[in-house]
N, C-alpha and C positions, 0 to 999 in steps of 0.2 A: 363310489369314492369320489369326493369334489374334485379333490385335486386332478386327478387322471380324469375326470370329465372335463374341467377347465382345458386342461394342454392339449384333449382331441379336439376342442370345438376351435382353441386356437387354432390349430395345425389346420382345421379344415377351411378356418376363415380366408389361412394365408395361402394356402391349395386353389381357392375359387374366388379370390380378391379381384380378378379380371372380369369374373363373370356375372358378378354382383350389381343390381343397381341396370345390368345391358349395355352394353358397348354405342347401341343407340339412345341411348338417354343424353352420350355426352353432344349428339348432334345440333345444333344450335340452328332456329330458336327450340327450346324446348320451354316445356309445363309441368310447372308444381302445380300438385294438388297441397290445401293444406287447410284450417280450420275456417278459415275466411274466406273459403272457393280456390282460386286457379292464380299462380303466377304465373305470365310466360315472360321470359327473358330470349329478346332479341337474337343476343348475337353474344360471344363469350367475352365475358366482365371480364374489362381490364381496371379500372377502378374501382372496387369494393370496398366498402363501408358495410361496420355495424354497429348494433347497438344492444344496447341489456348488456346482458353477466354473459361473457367467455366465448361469446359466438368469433371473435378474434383467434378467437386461437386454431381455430379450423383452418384458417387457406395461409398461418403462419407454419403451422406443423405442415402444412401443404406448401411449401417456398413462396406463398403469395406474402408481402405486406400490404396491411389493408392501408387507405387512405385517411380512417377515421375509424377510431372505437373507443367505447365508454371508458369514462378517468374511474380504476377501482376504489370502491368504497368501503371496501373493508377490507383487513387482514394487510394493509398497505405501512409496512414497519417503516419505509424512508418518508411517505407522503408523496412521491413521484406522479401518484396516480397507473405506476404500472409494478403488476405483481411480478414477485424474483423470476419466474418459470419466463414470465413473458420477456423481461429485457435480456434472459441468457438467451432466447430462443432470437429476438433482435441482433443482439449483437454476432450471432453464428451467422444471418443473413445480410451482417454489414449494412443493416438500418440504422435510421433515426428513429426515436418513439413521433409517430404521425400525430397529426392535432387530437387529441383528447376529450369527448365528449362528455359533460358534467350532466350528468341524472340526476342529482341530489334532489331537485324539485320535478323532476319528468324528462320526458324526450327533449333535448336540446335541438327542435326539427331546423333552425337557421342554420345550427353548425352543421348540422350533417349535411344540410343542399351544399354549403359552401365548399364541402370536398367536393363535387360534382362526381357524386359516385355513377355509375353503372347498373350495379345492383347494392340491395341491403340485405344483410344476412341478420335474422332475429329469432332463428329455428329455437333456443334456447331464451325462451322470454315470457311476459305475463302481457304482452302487447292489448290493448285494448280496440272495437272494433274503429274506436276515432281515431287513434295512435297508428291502425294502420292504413286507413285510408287519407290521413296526413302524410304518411310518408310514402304511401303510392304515388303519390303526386311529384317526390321529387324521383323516386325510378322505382323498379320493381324489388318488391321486399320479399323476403320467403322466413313467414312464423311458424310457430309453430304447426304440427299435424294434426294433434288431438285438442291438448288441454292447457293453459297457463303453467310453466313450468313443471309441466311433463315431459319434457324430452329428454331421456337419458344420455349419456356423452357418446354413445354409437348412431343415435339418429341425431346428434347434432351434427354427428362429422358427415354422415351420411347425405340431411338435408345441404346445410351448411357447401361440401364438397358438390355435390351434384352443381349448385348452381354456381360454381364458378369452373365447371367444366375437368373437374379433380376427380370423379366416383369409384373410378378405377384405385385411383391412387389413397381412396379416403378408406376404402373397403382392407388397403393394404396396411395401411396406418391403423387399423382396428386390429388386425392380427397381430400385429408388435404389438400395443397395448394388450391384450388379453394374452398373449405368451407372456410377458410379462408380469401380468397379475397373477399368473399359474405358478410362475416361479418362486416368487414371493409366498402366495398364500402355501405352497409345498414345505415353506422356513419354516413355516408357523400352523402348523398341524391342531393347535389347541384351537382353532376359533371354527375348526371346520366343524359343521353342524350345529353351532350353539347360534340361536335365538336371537336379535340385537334389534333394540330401538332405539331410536335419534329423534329424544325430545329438543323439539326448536326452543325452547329457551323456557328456563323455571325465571317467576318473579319471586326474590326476595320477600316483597312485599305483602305478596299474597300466592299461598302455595294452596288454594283450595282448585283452582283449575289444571289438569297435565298438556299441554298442548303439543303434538307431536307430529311427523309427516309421516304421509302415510305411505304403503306400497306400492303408492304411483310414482311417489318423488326419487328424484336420481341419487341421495344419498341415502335412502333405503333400498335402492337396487343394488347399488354399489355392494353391498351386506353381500350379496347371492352372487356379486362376481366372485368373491373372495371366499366364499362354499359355507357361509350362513345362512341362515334362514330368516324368514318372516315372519312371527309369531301370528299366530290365528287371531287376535288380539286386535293387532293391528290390522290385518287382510279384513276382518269383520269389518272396521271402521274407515275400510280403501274404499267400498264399492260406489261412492259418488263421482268418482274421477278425481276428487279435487289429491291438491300435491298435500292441503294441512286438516288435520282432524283435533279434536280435543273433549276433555271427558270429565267431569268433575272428579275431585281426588278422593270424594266418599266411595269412588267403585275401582278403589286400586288395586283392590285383590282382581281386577279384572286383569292385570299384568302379569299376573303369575306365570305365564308362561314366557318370561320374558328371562332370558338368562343376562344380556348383559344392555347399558345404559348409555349411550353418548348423548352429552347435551355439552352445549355453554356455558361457562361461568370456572369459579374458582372454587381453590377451597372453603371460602367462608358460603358459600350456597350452597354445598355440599353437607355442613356442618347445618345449616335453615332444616336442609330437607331432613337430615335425622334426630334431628329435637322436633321437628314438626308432628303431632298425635297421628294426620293419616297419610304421610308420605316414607315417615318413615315404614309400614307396614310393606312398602311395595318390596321383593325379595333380594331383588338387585341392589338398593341399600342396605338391606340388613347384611348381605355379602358383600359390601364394595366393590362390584363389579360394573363399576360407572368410571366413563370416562370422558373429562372432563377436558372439554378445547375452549382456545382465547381465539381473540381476536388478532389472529397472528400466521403465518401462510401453515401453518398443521391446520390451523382449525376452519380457515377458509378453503385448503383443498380435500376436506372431509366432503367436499361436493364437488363429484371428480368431472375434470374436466381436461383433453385431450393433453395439455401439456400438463397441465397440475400433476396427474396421474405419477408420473416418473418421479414426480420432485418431490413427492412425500409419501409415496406408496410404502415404504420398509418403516418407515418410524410410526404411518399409522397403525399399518397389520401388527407391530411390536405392542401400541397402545391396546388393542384388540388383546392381543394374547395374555397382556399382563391381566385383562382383566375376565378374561375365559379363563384362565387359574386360580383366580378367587372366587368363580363361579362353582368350581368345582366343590 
């Protein structure tokens, strides 16, 4: 049963949160391991910077503010450059939003030297092997482990925490989050076991390609914290590592075992795909059981990330549910 699986692995997470990770890990200096060989960090960062998608939000849900991190570029309804989760999570710590780094065109490497950080957290990133020997240069950076945006939000808090001397406390903040998610996914009993893919974006234009992430990316794990599953489908087309895959929509009966659909877009793409001869075939449209996010913080914290997590977990598991009932 998911749900009573989720709440014992919660409860053991928050049982052995101290023990996680080794109480000598937090000794300083210590050494990441990570795709690019070996970070070590001196002495415990009191200046941290980071950069990509959400690695921020690790040592803020941890009481640290960082000195610098990326201006969001999507799902940003004021244009502030900081997402809602992150200035309630600011304002609780009686900050300012710190200088904002712009990725629009790549790493901003002068603005981040200019915070004069300590460490760079980027565990949650597509860093390149120039992007990080660029920014070794201004201190020690820790990317990801394995692969370009494969780090789910427990090994970001995980990496992320370790190196700013949190592991203890990051191990502890992962059990409140998956108590959490037990809770919720326990409301909503209809999506437990059903199937769910998260095509990264249909084009209008041309509906002959499906492009989708696969069961390495964090918004298809996300599926299996909440007591879904993986479709075979998809898993067949994980095994390269990468986080995106994609399939011509002449073999959309290969989706069949896909019960329900999150992608991007509106109703009028919704509407493309079932006038379309081979998309509509796939079974998730002929059921409506697609579920459709904007460019707005539902459809940005669809890729969960330690604070996002709380700020939209009931309205998405609800979108979820609505549409494991038309699956039905």
């Amino acid at each position: 049963m998911p749900t009573l699986f989720h709440l014992c692995r919660a409860g053991l997470a928050i049982a052995f949160a101290s023990l996680a990770t080794g109480a000598a890990a937090q000794d300083f200096p210590l050494t990441i391991e990570h795709a690019f060989g070996t970070t070590t960090i001196p002495d415990r960062p009191v200046r941290v910077a980071t950069v990509a998608w959400a690695n921020h939000e690790v040592p803020l849900a941890l009481g640290v503010v960082p000195v610098g991190f990326a201006r969001a570029n999507f799902g940003d309804d004021d244009g502030d450059g900081v997402l809602p989760w992150v200035a309630e999570r600011l304002a609780e710590l009686g900050a300012e939003t710190p200088p904002l780094f712009d990725e629009g065109d790549g790493i901003d490497f002068e603005a981040v030297a200019a915070t004069r950080p300590d460490v760079i957290l980027a565990a949650y990133s597509g860093l390149s092997q120039a992007e990080y020997d660029t920014l070794s240069e201004i201190a020690p950076v820790v990317p990801y482990r394995t692969a370009p945006w494969a780090t789910d939000w427990r090994e970001m808090i995980r990496l992320n925490g370790t190196a700013i001397g949190k592991a203890a406390e990051g191990e502890a903040l992962i059990g409140r989050i998956e108590a959490e998610i037990a809770e919720v996914a326990a409301r909503h009993p209809e999506i437990g076991g059903k199937s769910a893919m998260f095509v990264t974006h249909l084009d209008i234009r041309d509906l002959s390609i499906i492009r989708f992430y696969t069961a390495n990316d964090t918004r298809v794990k996300f599926f299996e914290d909440l007591g879904m599953v993986s479709p075979a489908s998809v898993r067949e087309a994980s095994g390269g590592g990468g986080f995106s895959g994609e399939m011509s929509a002449e073999r959309i009966d290969a989706f069949d075992d896909v019960d329900i659909v999150v992608t991007y877009g509106g109703a009028a793409l919704f509407d493309s795909v079932r006038k379309n001869l081979l998309t509509s075939r796939m079974k998730t449209v002929e059921t409506g059981a697609v579920v459709l996010l904007g460019n707005d913080p539902i459809g940005t914290a669809a890729n969960p990330t330690p604070l996002s997590i709380s700020w939209v977990l009931e309205e998405y598991a609800a979108l979820l549910a609505e549409a494991a009932r038309r699956a039905e």
